[in-house]
N, C-alpha and C positions, 0 to 999 in steps of 0.2 A: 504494500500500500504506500501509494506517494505521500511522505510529509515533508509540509512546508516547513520553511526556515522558521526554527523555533527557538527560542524567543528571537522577535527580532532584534538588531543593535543599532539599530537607526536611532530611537530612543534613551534618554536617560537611562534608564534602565534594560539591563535581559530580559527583563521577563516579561509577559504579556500576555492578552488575556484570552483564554479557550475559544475558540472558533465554535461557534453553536452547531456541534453534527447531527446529523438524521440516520447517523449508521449507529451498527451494535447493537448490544445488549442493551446498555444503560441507556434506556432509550426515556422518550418522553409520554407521559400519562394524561388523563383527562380527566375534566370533572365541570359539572354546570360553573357556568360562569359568576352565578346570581347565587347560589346556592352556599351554604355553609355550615351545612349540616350533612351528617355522610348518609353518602349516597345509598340509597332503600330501592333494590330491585324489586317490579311490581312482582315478582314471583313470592315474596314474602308480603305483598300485602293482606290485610287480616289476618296476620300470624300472627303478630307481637306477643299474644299471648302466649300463646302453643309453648310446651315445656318438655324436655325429654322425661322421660318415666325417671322418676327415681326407682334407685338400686335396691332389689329385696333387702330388705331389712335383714334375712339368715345371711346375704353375705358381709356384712359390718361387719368388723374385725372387733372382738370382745375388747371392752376399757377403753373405746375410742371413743371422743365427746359428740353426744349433741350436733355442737355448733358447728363440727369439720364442717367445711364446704362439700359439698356433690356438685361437680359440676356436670352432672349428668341432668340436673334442673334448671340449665342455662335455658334460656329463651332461645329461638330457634332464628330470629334475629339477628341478637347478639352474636349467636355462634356461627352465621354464617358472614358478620362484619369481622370479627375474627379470624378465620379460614378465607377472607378475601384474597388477603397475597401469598396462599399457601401452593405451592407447588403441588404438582401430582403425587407425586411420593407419601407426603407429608399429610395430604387432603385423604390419599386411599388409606393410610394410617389412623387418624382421626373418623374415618365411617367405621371404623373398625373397634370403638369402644364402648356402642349398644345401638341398638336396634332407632332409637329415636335420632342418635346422632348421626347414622346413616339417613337418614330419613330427610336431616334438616338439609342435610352438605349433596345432597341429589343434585341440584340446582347448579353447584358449582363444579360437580363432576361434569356434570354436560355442558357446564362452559371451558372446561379443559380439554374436550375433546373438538368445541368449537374451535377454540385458539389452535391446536395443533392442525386444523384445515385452515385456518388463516394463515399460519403460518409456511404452509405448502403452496399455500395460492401464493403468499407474498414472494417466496423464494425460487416458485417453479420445484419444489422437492418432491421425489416418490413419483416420476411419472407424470407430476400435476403438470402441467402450462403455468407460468405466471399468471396472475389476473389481480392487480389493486384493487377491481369493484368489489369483485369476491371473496378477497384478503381481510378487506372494511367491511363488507357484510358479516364475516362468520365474527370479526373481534365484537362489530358493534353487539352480535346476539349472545355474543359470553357475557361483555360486560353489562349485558339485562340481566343476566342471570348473576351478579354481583362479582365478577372477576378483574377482581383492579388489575393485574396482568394484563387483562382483554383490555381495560381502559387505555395501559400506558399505550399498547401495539396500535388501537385504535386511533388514538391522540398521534402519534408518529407519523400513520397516515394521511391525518389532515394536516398536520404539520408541513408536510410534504407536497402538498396539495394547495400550500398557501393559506389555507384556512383556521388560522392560527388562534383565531376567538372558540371553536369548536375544540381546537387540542386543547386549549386551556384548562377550559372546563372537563375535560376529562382529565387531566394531569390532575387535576384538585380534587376528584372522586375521588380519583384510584390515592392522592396526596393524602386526603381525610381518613383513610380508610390504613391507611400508617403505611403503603407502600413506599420502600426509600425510591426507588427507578420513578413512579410518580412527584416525589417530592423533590428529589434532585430536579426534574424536567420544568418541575412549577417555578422554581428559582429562578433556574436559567431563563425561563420565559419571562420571569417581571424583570429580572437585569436589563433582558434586551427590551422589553418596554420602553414608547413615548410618553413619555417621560421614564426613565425605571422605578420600582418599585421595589428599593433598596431595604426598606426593612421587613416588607415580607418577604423578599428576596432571600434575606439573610436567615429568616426564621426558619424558612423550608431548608435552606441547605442544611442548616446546623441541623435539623431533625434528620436528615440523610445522612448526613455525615455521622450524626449516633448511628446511626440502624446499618452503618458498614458500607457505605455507598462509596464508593473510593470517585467515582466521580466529580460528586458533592465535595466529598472530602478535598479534592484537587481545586475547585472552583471555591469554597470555601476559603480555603489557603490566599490565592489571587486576589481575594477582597479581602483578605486581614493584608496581604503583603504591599500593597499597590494604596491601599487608603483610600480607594475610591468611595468616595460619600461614608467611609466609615472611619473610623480610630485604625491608625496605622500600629498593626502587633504583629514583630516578625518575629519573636517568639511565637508566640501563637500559630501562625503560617507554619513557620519549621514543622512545628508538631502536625499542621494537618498535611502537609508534603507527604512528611516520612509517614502516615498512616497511608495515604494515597498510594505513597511509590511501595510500599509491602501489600497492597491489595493488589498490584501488578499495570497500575495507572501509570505509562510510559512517559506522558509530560512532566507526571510529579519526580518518576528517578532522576531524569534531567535535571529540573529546578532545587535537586536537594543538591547533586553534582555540582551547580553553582553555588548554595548557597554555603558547601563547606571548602569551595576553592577561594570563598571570596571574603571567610569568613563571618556573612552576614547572615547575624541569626542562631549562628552553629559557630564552633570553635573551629578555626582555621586549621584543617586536616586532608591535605593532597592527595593521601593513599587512599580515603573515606572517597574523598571527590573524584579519585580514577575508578575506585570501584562503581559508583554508583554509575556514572558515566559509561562505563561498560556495558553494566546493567540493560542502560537506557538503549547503547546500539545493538548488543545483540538482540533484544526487542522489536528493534525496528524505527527505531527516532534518528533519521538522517542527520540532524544537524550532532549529536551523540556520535556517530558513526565519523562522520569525518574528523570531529575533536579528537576521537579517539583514533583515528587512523593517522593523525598528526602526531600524536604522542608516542606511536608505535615508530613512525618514521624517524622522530627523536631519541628513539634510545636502540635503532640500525635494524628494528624487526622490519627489513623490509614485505617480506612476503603477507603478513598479515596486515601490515599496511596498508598495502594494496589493495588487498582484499574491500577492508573498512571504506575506503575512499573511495574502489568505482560500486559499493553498495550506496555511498553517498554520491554519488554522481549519479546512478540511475534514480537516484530517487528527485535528484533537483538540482543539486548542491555544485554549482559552478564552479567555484572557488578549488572542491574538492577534487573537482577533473582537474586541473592546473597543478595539484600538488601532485597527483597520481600520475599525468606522464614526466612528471621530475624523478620519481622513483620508479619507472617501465625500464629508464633509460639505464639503469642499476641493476637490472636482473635479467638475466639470459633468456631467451628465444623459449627453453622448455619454461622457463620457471614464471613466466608471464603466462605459458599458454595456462600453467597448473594452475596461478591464482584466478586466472578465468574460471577455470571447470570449478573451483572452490566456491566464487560469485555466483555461478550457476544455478549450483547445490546447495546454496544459502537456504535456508528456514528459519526467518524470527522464531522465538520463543513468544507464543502465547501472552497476552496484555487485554487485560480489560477496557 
């Protein structure tokens, strides 16, 4: 995957601020626009009451109180605003604890198998053809069926679509409903807001960014680091970097690479800073790639030099082609062609 020059240097500063993508996982969710309250699929209307059976009484475990909780007398509701961001696994697990809470979570089984045809339409997977109409139809009928999941995919696609009042509002369903991939998406969208919407902006991320969102967590960092509309804390930033760059967030290993070569924020640590740096190119962050192909050319590793520099030059990096034929000119006839078939045979490591 092509990346651009990251951060740029034309600025004050390295660093700068995430390009709002429409690719991946960590995608964007939806939710009513006007709405502020979570989202109630009419599949549950008149239920509120409805209750899973409580547990025979023979099986309480003798000398246990009264007051234990049963959560087998959850409202069926709650339990399925609960089970909203639950994965398949985790959802077939939970039908699996009595008979009423199979009962309640129906609803969102079959919006897990909606989302798996939206997700074939969207990708062309298993034989299917692409199809976006189709894609937005199966997500839109999960997320009736309460699948903030279905929300974010939903919201992705009108995002995509231009129709960005539409994703909104499902980003802030599936947001409400405590999905971080929703809440991270809701963020990013009041940032980019005319005017932004810097403190709810901030509120969502910080909620993703608890709930493991290494996204969030990245973009988080960017507005403690940068002080835009907020209290400038590169402490703070450090710490959501390196949670970002250990969730496998390839902009945050980068920006920690800078921030312990530069010592801002982090104790001035070069070996910490090559490492991360590494990190970031064999990941796949071009501008990571050619630093480091520069470093390696500095201490006579030509051959993996090379390598790093035309992986940064197929990706953009101009600069990089200029230092990589100053070291072709250093290595023999076979030992070019090898770092070629090595270029070839390259595969990033996986990144969020």
């Amino acid at each position: 995957m092509k990346h651009r020059t990251w951060p740029s240097r034309s600025g004050a500063s390295r660093f700068s601020s995430l390009p709002f993508s429409n690719t991946g996982n960590y995608d964007v969710s939806t939710k009513d626009s006007t709405s502020k309250t979570p989202f109630k699929s009419s599949v549950y209307s008149g239920s509120s009451i409805r209750r899973c059976s409580r547990a025979s009484s023979d099986s309480t475990p003798s000398g246990s109180s009264s007051r234990d909780a049963n959560f087998s007398t959850l409202p069926y509701d709650i339990l399925a605003k609960i089970a909203a961001s639950f994965n398949l696994p985790n959802l077939q697990a939970a039908s699996l604890v009595c008979r009423s809470w199979s009962e309640a979570l129906k609803p969102l089984r079959e919006a897990m198998l909606l989302l798996s045809w939206g997700k074939r339409f969207k990708h062309g997977k298993r034989s299917v053809r692409p199809n976006i109409d189709k894609a937005l139809d199966s997500f839109l009928k999960a997320a009736a069926r309460g699948s903030a999941l279905a929300m974010v995919d939903a919201g992705l696609i009108y995002w995509q679509m231009g129709e960005k009042e539409k994703a909104i509002a499902l980003y802030q369903r599936a947001a409400e409903l405590g999905d971080p991939a929703g809440q991270c998406n809701l963020g990013i969208a009041y940032l980019q807001a005319e005017p932004p919407k810097t403190k709810e902006a901030l509120k969502w991320l910080y909620k993703a960014s608890v709930g493991g969102n290494a996204r969030a967590q990245y973009q988080l960092a960017l507005c403690l680091h940068r002080g835009h509309k907020v209290n400038c804390n590169i402490k703070e930033a450090t710490k959501w970097y390196f949670k970002a760059a250990e969730g496998g967030y390839v902009r945050a290993m980068y920006n920690i690479s800078l921030c312990y070569s530069s010592g801002e924020g982090l104790a001035h640590n070069l070996q910490l800073a090559r490492k991360w740096m590494k990190r970031a190119a064999d990941h796949g962050h071009s501008k990571a790639q050619y630093e480091h192909g520069l470093y390696l050319f500095s201490k006579g590793d030509l051959m993996k030099a090379v390598v790093y520099l035309e992986l940064a030059t197929r990706a953009g990096e101009i600069a990089a082609a200029r230092v990589k034929n100053v070291v072709l000119q250093q290595l023999s006839a076979s030992s070019q062609d090898h770092a070629m078939l090595l270029v070839d045979r390259w595969r990033g490591l996986p990144s969020c």
